[in-house]
C-alpha positions in Angstrom: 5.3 4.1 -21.1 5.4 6.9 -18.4 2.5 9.0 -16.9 2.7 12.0 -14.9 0.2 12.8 -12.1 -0.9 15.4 -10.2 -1.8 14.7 -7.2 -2.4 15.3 -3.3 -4.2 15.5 -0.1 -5.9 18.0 2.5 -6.3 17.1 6.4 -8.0 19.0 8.7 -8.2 18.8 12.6 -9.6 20.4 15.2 -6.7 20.1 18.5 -8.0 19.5 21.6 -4.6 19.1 23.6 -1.3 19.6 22.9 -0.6 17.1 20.6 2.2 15.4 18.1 1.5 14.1 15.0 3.8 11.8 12.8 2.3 11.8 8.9 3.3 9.3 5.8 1.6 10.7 3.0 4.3 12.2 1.2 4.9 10.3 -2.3 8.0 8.0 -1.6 11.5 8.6 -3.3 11.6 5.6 -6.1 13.6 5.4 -8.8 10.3 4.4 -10.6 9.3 7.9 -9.0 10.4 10.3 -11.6 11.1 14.2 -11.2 9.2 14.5 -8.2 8.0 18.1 -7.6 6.4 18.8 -4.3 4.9 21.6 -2.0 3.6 20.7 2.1 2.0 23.5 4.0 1.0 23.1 7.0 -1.2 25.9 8.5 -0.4 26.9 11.4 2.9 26.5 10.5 5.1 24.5 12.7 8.3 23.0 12.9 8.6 19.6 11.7 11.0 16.6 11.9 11.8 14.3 8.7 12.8 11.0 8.6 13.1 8.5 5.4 13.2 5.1 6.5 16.6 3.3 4.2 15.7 0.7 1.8 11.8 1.0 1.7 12.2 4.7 1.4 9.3 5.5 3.7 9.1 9.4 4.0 7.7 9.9 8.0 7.4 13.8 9.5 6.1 14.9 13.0 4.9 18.0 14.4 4.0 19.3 17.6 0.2 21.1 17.2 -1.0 23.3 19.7 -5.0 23.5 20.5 -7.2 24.9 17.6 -7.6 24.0 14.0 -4.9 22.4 12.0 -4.5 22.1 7.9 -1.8 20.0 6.1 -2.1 20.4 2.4 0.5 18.2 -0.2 0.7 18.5 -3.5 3.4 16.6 -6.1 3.5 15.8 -9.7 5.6 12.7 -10.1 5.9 10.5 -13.5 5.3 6.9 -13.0 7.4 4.5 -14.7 6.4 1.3 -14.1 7.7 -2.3 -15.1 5.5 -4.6 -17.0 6.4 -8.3 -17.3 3.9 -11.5 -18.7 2.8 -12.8 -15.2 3.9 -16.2 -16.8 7.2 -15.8 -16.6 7.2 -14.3 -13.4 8.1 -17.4 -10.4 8.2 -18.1 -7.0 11.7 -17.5 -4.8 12.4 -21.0 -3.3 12.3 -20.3 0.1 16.0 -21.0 1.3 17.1 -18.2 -1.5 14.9 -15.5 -0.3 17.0 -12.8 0.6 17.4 -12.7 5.0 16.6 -8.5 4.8 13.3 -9.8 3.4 12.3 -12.6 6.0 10.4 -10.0 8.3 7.5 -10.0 5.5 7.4 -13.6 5.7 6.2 -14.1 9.1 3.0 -13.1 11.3 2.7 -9.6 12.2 0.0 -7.9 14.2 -3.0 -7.4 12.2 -1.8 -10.5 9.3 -2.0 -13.4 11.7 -0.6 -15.7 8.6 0.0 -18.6 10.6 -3.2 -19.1 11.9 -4.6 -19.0 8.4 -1.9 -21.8 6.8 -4.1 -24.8 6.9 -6.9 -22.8 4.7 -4.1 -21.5 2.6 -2.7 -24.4 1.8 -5.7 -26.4 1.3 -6.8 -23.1 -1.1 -3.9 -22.5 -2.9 -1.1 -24.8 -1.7 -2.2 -27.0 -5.0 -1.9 -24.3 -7.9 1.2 -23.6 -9.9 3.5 -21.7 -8.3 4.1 -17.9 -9.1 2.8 -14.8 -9.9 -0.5 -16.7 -11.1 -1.1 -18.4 -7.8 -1.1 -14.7 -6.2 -3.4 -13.3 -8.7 -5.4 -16.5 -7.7 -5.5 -15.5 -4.1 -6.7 -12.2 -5.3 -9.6 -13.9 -7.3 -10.6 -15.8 -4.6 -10.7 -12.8 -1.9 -12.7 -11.0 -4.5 -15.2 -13.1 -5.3 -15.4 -14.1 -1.1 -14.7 -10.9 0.8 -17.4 -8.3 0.7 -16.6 -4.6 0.0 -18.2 -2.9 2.7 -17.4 0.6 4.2 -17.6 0.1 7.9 -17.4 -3.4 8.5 -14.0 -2.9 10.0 -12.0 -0.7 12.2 -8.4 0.1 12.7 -8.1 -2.7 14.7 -9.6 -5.3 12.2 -7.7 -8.1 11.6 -7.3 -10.4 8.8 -8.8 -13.2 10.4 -11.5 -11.2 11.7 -12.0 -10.0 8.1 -12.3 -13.6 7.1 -15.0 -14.4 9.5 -16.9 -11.3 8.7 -16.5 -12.2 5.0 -16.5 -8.6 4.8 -13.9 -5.2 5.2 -12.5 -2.6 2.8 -8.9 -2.2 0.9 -7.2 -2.2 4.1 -9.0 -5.7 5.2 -8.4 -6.8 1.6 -4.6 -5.9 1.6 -3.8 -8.3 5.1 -6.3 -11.2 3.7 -4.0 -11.1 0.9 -0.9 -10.8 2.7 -2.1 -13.4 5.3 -2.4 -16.0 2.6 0.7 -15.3 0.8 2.9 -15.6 4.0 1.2 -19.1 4.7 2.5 -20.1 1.7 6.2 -18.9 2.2 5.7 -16.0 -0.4 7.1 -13.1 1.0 4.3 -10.2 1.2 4.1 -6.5 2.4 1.2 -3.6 2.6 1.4 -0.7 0.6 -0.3 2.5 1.0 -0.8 4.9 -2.3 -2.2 7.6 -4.1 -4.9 5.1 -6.6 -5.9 6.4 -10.1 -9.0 4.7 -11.0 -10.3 4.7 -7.7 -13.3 6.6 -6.8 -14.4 7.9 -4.6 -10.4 9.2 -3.9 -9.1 8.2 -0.7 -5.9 6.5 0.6 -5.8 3.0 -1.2 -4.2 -0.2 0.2 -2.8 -2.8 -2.0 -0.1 -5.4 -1.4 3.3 -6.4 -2.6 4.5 -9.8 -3.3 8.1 -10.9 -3.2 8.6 -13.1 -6.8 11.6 -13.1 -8.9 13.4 -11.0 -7.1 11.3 -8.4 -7.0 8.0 -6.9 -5.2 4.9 -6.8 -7.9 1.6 -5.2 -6.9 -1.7 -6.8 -6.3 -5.1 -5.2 -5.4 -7.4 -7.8 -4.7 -10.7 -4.8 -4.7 -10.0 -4.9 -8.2 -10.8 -0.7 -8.1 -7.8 0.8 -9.1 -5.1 0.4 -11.7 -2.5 -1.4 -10.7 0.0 0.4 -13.5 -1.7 3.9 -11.3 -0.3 3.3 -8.0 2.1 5.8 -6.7 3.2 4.3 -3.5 3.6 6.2 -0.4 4.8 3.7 1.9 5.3 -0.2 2.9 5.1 -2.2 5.8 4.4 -5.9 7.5 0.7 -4.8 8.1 -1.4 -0.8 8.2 0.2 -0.9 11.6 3.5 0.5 10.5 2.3 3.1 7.5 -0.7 5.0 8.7 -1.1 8.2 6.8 -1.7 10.5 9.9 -0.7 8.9 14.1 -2.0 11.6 16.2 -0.5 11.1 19.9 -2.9 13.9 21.6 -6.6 14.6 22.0 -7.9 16.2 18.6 -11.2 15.9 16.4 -10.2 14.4 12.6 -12.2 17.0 9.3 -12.9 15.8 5.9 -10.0 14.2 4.3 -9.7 15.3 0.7 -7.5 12.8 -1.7 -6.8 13.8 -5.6 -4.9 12.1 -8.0 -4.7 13.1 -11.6 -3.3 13.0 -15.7 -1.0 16.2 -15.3 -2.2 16.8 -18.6 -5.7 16.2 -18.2 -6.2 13.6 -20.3 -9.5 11.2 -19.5 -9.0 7.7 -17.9 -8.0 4.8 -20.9 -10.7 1.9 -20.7 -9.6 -1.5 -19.1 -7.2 -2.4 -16.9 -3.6 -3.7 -17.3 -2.8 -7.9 -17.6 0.4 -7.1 -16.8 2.4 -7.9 -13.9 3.6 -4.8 -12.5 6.0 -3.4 -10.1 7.5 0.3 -9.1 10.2 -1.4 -7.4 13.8 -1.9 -8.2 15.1 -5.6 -8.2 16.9 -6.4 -4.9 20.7 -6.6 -5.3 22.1 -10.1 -6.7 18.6 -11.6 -6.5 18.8 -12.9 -9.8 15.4 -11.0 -11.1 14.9 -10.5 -14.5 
């Protein structure tokens, strides 16, 4: 079943000096992304560089602001295909087949300190049945442990800091996630999205697992649907897929998020059981 959004953002800042900015919020280029129709304004207007990372299909573009106010405004209606599997049938990759182009999410990264976290992960988890269950489990567990709290964290939170605090937002719940599924040689990566379901609308961080031979979402704040994710970018940590890096002295305005039924329908209750991914399988993987 497919579902078209409408959806977008509005950023507004105030430019103190000179300064460049390099933004990843347009909706990425999937094949699970389907006819893609979008409009950026930026106001000024400016010149602006592109730049789609290959593979993860990361859409980056920088501008050069001058002092005074700034607007970016994007809009796209995409249709979301996603793929639905029974979570049962969906396994762990033995780690001497797991793809080498993949290896990078397997290993510590700046704010997922994974290796510092393996002895908890292993005493947590390292005893469940292997697979897409045992990743859901780690997303029980942060749930019921970590608590929600706007403002516990900062951009420079980490995921063992997060742990210790026992407290953080999606961001701090995404690298908890990550941390824990590294430690226990499952292959994970953070994702940045437009959320249905989620409210209030913001940017939304969720997480990727590698099973199968494929990445399948996980959002361990439990506040969005997972099968409502359109995914803007991926990366070892929030490090590498920040939706606006301004290099420059400037003051940040209200940031205005909206996602949407194109045609207006209401919100279905309940959530999906389903495992779910928006991305393809990787070539000769063996996925399903």
């Amino acid at each position: 079943m497919t579902v078209r959004y409408t959806l977008g953002c509005n950023l507004s800042y105030e430019v103190k000096t000179p300064t460049v900015f390099i933004f990843n919020l347009e909706v990425a280029k999937l094949v699970r992304h389907q006819d893609l129709v979008e409009r950026l304004t930026i106001t000024p207007a400016h010149n602006r560089r592109s730049y789609v990372v290959p593979d993860i299909h990361n859409r980056y573009f920088s501008i050069e602001a001058q002092p005074g106010p700034l607007n970016v405004h994007y809009e796209a209606d995409v249709t979301l295909d996603v793929f639905r599997a029974d979570p049962d049938g969906v396994n762990e990759v033995p780690l001497a087949e797991i793809p080498l182009d993949i290896m990078p999410f397997l290993l510590p990264s700046r704010f997922v300190p994974s290796d510092r976290l393996a002895a908890f992960a292993q005493r947590e988890f390292g005893k469940l049945p292997k697979g897409h269950r045992r990743v859901t489990a780690v997303c029980n567990w942060i749930y019921d442990n970590i608590h929600y709290q706007r403002g516990s964290s900062n951009e420079q939170t980490t995921a063992t800091e997060s742990l210790i605090k026992r407290a953080g937002v999606c961001r701090d719940f995404s690298h908890i996630g990550i941390a824990f599924c590294r430690a226990l040689n499952i292959p994970a990566r953070f994702v940045s999205c437009y959320a249905y379901g989620l409210e209030p609308r913001d940017f939304h961080a969720v997480f990727e697992a590698y099973l199968d031979g494929r990445w399948w979402l996980f959002d361990a704040t439990r506040q969005a649907n997972l099968d409502g994710l359109v995914r803007i970018g991926v990366g070892r940590d929030a490090a590498e897929i920040a939706f606006a890096s301004p290099f420059g002295e400037m003051e940040p305005g209200p940031v205005k998020i909206t996602i949407e039924h194109a045609d207006g329908s209401p919100e279905q209750p309940g959530r999906t059981t389903d495992a779910i991914s928006t991305e393809e399988p990787a070539p000769n993987a063996g996925a399903k």
